[in-house]
VOPAGU-2260 file (C-alpha; in pm, 1 decimal, decimal comma):
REM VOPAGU-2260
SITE   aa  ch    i         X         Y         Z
SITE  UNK   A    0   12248,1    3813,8   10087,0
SITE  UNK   A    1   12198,1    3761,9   10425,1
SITE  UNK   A    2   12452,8    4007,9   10548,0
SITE  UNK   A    3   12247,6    4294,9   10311,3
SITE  UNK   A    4   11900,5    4141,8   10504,1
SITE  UNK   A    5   11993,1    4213,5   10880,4
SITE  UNK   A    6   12169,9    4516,4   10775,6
SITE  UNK   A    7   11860,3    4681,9   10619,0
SITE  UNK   A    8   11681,4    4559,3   10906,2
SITE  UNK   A    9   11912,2    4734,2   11166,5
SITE  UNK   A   10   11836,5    5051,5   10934,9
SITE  UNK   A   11   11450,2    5007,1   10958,1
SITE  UNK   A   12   11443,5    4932,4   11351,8
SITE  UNK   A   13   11697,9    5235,5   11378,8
SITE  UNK   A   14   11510,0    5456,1   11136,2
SITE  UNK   A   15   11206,8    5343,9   11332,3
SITE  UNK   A   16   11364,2    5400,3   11705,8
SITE  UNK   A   17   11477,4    5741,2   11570,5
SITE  UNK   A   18   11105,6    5854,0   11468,1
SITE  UNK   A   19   10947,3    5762,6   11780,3
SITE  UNK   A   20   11239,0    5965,6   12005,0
SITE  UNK   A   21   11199,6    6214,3   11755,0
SITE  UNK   A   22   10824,4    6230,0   11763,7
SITE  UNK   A   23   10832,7    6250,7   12161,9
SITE  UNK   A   24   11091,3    6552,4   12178,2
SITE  UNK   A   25   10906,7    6708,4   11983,9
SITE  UNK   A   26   10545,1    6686,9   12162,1
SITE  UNK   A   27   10362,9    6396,9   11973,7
SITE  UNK   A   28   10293,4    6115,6   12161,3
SITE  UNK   A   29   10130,7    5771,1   12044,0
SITE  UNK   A   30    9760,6    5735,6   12113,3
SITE  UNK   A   31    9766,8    5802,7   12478,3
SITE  UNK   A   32    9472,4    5848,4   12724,7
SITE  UNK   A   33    9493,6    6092,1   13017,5
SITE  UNK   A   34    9240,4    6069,0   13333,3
SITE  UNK   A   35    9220,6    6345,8   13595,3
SITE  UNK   A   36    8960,7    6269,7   13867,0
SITE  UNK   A   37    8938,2    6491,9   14215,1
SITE  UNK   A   38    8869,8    6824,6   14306,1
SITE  UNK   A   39    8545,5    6976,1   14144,0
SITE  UNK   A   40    8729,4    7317,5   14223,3
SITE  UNK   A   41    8966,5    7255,7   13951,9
SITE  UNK   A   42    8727,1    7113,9   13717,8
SITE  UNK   A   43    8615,4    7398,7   13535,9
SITE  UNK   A   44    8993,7    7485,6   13482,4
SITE  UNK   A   45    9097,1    7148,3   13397,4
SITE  UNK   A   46    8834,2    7163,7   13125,6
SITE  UNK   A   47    8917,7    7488,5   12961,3
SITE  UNK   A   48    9211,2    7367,1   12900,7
SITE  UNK   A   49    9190,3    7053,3   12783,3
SITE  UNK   A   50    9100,6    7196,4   12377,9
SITE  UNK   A   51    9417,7    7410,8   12399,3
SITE  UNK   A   52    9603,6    7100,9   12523,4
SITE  UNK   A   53    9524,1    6869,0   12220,8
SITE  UNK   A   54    9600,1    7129,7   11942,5
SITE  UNK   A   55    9976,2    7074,4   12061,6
SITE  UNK   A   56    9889,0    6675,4   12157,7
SITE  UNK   A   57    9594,7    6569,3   11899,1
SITE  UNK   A   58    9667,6    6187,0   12003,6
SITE  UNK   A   59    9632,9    6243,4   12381,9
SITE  UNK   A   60    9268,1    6180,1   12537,3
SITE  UNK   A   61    9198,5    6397,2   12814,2
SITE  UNK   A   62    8940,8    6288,9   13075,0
SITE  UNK   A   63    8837,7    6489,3   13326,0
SITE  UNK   A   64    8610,9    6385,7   13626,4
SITE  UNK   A   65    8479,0    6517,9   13966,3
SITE  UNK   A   66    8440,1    6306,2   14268,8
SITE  UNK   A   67    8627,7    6517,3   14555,6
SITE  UNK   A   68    8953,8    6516,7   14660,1
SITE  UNK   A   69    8958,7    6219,4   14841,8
SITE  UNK   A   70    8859,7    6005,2   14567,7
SITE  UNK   A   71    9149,7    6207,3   14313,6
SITE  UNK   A   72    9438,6    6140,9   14608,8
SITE  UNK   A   73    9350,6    5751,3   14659,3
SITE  UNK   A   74    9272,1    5681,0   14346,1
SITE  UNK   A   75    9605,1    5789,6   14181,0
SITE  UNK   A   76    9779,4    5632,1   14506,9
SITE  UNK   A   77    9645,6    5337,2   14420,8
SITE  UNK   A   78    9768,5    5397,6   13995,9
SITE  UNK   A   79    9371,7    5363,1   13921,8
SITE  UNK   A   80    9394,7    5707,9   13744,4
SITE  UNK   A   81    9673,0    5930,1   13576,4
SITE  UNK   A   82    9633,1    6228,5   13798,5
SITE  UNK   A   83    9450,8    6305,4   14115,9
SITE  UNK   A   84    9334,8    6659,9   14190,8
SITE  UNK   A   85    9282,6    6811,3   14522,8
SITE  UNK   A   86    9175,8    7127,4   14730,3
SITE  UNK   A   87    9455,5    7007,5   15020,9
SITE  UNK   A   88    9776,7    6863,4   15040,0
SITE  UNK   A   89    9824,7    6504,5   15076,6
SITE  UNK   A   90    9956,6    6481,5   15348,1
SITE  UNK   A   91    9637,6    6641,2   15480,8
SITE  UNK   A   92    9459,7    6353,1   15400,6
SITE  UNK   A   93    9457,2    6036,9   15619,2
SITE  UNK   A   94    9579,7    5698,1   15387,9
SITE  UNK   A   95    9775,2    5882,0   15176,7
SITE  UNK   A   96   10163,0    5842,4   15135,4
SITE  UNK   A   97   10230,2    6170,3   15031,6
SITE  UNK   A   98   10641,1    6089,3   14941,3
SITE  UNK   A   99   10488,4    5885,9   14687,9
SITE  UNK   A  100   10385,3    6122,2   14487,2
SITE  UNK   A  101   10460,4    6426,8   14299,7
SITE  UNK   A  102   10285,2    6777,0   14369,5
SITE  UNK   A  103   10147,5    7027,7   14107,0
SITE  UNK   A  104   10008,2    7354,0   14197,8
SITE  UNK   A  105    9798,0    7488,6   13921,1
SITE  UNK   A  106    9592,6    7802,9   14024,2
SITE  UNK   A  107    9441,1    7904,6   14362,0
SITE  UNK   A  108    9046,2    7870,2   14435,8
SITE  UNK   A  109    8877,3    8159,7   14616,2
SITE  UNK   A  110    8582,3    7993,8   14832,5
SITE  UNK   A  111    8258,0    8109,1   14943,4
SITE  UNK   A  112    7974,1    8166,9   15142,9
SITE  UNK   A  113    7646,9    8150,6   14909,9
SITE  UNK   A  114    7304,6    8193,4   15035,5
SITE  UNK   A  115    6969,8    8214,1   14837,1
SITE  UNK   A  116    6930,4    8485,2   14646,2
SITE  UNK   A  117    6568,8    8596,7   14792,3
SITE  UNK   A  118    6811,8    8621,2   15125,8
SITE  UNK   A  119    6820,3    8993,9   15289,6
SITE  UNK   A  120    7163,4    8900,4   15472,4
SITE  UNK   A  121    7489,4    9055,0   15287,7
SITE  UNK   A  122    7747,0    9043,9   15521,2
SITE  UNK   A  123    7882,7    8799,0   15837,4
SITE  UNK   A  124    8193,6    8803,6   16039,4
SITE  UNK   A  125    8396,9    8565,2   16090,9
SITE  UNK   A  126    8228,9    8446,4   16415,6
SITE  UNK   A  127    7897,2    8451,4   16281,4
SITE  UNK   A  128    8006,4    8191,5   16000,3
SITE  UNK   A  129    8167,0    7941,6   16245,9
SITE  UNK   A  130    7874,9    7927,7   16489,6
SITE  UNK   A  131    7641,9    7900,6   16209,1
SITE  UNK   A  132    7776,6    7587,5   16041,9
SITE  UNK   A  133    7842,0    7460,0   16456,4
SITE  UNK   A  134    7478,1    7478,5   16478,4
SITE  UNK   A  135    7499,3    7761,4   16792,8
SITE  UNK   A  136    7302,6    8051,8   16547,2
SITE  UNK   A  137    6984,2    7876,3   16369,7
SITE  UNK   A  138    6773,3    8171,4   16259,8
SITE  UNK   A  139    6852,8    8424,9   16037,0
SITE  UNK   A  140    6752,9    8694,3   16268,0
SITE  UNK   A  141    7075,9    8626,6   16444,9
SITE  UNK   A  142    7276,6    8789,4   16257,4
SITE  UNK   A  143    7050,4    9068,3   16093,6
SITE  UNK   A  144    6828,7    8849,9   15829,6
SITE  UNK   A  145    6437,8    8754,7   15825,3
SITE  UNK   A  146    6297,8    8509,7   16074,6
SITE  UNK   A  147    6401,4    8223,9   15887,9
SITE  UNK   A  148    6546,5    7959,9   15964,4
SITE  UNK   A  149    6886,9    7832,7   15831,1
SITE  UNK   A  150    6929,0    7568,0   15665,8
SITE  UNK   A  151    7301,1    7446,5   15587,9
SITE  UNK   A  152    7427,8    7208,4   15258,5
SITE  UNK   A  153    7720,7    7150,2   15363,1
SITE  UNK   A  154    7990,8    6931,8   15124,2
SITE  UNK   A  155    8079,3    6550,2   15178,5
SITE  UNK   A  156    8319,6    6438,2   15391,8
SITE  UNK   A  157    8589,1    6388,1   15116,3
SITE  UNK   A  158    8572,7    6738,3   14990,5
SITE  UNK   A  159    8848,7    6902,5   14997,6
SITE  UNK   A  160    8682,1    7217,9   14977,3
SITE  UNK   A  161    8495,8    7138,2   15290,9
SITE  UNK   A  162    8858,9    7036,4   15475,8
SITE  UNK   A  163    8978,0    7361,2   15371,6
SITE  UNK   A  164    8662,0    7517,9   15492,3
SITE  UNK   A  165    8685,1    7377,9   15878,4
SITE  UNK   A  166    8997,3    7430,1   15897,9
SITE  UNK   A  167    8974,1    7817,0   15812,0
SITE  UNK   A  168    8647,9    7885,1   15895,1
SITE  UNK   A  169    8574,1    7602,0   16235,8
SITE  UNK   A  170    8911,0    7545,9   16365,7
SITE  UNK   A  171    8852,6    7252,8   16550,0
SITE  UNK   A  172    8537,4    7245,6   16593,8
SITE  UNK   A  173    8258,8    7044,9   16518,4
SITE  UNK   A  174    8000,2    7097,3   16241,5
SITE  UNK   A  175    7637,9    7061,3   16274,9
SITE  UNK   A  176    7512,0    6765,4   16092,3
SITE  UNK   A  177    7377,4    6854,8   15829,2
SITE  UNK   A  178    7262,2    6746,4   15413,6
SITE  UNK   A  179    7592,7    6660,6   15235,2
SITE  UNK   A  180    7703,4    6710,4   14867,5
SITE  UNK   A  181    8010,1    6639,5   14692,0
SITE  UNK   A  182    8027,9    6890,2   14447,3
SITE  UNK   A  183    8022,4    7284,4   14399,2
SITE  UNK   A  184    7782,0    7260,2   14122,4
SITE  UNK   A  185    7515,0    7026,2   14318,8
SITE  UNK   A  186    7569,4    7280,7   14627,0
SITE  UNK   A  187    7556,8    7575,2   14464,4
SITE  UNK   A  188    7179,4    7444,8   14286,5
SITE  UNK   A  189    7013,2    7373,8   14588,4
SITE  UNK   A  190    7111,8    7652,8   14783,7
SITE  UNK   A  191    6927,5    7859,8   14463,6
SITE  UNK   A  192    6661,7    7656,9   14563,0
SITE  UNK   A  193    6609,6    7664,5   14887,1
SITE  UNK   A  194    6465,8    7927,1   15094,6
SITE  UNK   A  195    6707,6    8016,5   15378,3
SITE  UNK   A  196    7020,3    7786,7   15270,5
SITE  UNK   A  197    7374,3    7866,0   15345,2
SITE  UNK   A  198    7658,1    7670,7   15214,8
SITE  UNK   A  199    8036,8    7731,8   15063,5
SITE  UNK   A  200    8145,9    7695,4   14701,5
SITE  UNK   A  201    8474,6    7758,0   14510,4
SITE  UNK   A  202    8466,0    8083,6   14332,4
SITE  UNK   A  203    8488,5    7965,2   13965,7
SITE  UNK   A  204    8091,9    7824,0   14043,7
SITE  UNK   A  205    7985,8    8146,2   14124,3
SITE  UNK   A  206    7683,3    8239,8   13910,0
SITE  UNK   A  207    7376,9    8502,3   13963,9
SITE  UNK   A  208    7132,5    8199,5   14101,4
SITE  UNK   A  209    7322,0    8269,9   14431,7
SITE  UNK   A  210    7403,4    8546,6   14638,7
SITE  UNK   A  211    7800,4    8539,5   14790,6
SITE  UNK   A  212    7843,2    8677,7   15166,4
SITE  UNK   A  213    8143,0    8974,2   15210,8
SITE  UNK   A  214    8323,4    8821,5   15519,1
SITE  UNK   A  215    8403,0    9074,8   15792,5
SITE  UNK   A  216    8325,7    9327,4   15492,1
SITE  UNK   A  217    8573,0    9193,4   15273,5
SITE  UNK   A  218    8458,1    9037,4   14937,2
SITE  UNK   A  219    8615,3    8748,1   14778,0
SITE  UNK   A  220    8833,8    8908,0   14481,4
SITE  UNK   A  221    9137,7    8794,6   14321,0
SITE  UNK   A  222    9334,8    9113,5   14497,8
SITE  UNK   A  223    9208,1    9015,3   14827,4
SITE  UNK   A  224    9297,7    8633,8   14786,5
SITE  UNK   A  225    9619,3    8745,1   14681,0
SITE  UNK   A  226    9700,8    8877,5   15036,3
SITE  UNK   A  227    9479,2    8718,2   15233,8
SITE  UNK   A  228    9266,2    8983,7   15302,5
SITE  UNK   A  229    9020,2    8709,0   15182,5
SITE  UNK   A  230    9126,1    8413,3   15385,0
SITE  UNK   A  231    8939,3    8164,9   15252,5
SITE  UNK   A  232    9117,9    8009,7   14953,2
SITE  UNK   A  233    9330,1    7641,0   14863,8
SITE  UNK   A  234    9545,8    7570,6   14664,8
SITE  UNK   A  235    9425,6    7369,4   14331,1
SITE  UNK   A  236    9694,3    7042,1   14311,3
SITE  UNK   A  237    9729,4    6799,4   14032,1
SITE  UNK   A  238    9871,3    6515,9   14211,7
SITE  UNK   A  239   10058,5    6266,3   13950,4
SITE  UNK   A  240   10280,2    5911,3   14060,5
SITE  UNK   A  241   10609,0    5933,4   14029,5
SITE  UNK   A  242   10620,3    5693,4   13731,1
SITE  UNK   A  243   10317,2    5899,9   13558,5
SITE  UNK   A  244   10326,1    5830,2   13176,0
SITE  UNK   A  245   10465,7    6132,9   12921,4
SITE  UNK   A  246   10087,6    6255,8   12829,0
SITE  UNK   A  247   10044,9    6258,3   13156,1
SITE  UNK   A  248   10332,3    6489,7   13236,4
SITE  UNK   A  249   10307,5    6696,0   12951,8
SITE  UNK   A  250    9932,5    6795,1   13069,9
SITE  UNK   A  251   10039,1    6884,1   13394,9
SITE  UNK   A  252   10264,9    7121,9   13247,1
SITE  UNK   A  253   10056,3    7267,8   13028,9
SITE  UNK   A  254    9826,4    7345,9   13296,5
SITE  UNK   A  255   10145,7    7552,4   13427,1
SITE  UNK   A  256   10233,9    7693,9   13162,0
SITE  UNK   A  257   10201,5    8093,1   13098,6
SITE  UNK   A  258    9880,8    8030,0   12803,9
SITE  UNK   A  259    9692,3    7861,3   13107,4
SITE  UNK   A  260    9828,5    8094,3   13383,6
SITE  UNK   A  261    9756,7    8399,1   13179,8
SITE  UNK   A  262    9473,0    8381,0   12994,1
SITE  UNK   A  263    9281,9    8054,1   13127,5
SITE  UNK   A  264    9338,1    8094,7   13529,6
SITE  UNK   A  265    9173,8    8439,4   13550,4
SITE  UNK   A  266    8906,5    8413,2   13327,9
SITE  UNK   A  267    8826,6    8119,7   13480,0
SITE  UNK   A  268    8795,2    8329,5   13828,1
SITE  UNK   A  269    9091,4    8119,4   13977,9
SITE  UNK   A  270    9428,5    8334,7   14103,3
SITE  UNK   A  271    9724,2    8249,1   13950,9
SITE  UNK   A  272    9991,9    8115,8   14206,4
SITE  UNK   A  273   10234,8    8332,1   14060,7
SITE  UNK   A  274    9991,4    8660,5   14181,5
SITE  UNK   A  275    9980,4    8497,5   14513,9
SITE  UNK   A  276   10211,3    8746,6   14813,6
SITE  UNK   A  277   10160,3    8509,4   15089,7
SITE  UNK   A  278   10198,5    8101,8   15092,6
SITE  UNK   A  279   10057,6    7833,1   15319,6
SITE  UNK   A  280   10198,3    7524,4   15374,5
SITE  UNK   A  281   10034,3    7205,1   15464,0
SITE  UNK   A  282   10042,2    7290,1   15835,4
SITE  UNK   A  283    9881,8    7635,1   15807,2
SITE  UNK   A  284   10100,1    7812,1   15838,4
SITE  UNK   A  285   10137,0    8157,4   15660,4
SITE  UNK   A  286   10444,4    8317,3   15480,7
SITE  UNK   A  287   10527,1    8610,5   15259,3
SITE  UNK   A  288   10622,5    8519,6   14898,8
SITE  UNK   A  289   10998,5    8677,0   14886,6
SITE  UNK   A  290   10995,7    8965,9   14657,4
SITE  UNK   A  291   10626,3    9077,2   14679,6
């Protein structure tokens, strides 16, 4: 009797074992929660596809929050959240142990220049840009405009965005102080608010309350972010630990996966990192994507 009792209980814990591996392989996890905090770039992407993602995971509970990509990078460092998005690299970022984690690229952000939309300027080169947010050109009559004066938003000093920003657009050098937000969509409704305002936003926040600036001519479409005729774009990473859970993972690759990188990524206004004919690594530095 008690032979036939520990052998039906081997049989229920194996029968048991068996439905959970089998469960797993095939996409259905256990109640699992997911949180993604970072770049505000990525946010609008993150949260298209987050319905998509629970028709093949209805157990998994996506979360997805802003906060810059400072706050996404040492936050998931620290195992405080799941994943950590972000406009840069992590090894751009000071504090972070990049080796410790695992990187994702999920799309590419355009960014840029927005003004108010009662603004008579349409175009600035390159040079014009850098010593406006320096602080060296203060009227809009400068460079072409009204006599107005300029006033800049500029993002917080964890944005990625902005990072990406002063390193494209400043170089080195060293903005004007200036009113400090740390998201696109807070940026992008002042500047429709205020009479003169410049600032930067990632192209997915684009709406008609703002006017976007050409650059040296050049407008900021997915053709000319491809080759970087439009130089002002980051990548969009999903940063995850290197013992992330399996809803974890499995989001992160659904993000990559050709029904988000398709249909999702340009629709969205993001460029798919698969379009992209040039790469930049964390130094800078610019390459040609073999075969394009």
């Amino acid at each position: 009797m008690k032979k036939g009792w520990l052998a039906g209980l081997v049989i229920v814990v194996g029968l048991l074992g068996w439905g959970a591996w089998s469960a797993h392989s095939n996409g259905q996890f256990k109640q699992a929660k997911v949180t993604n905090v970072g770049s505000t770039a990525l946010q609008p992407l993150a949260e298209a596809a987050v319905p998509g993602f629970n028709q093949q995971h209805p157990r998994v509970n996506v979360t997805i929050q802003g906060g810059g990509s400072g706050t996404g990078l040492s936050q998931v460092q620290a195992g405080a959240v799941d994943l950590g998005s972000s406009d840069v690299y992590a090894e751009q970022k000071k504090g972070i142990d990049a080796t410790k984690l695992e990187d994702h690229i999920v799309a590419v952000a355009g960014i840029v220049p927005i003004v108010n939309p009662k603004l008579k300027v349409n175009n600035l080169t390159t040079d014009q840009l850098r010593r406006i947010f320096t602080g060296e050109i203060t009227n809009w009559q400068t460079v072409g405009g009204p006599d107005e004066k300029i006033t800049i938003i500029n993002r917080a000093d964890g944005s990625g965005t902005r990072l990406a920003f002063e390193d494209l657009i400043l170089k080195g050098q060293t903005p004007k102080p200036a009113q400090e937000q740390d998201s696109n969509g807070t940026v992008k409704q002042i500047v429709a608010n205020t009479p003169g305002a410049i600032s930067y936003v990632a192209l997915p926040y684009v709406n008609s309350t703002v006017k976007t600036l050409t650059l040296n001519g050049v407008k900021a479409t997915a053709a000319n972010i491809q080759t970087n005729r439009w130089p002002l774009w980051s990548y969009e990473h999903v940063y995850l630990r290197k013992n992330a859970s399996p809803a974890a993972r499995a989001f992160v690759k659904y993000l990559t996966s050709p029904t988000v990188q398709q249909t999702l990524v340009p629709k969205a206004h993001y460029v798919s990192v698969d379009e992209m004919q040039v790469h930049r690594d964390a130094h800078g530095k610019l390459s040609p994507v073999k075969g394009k």
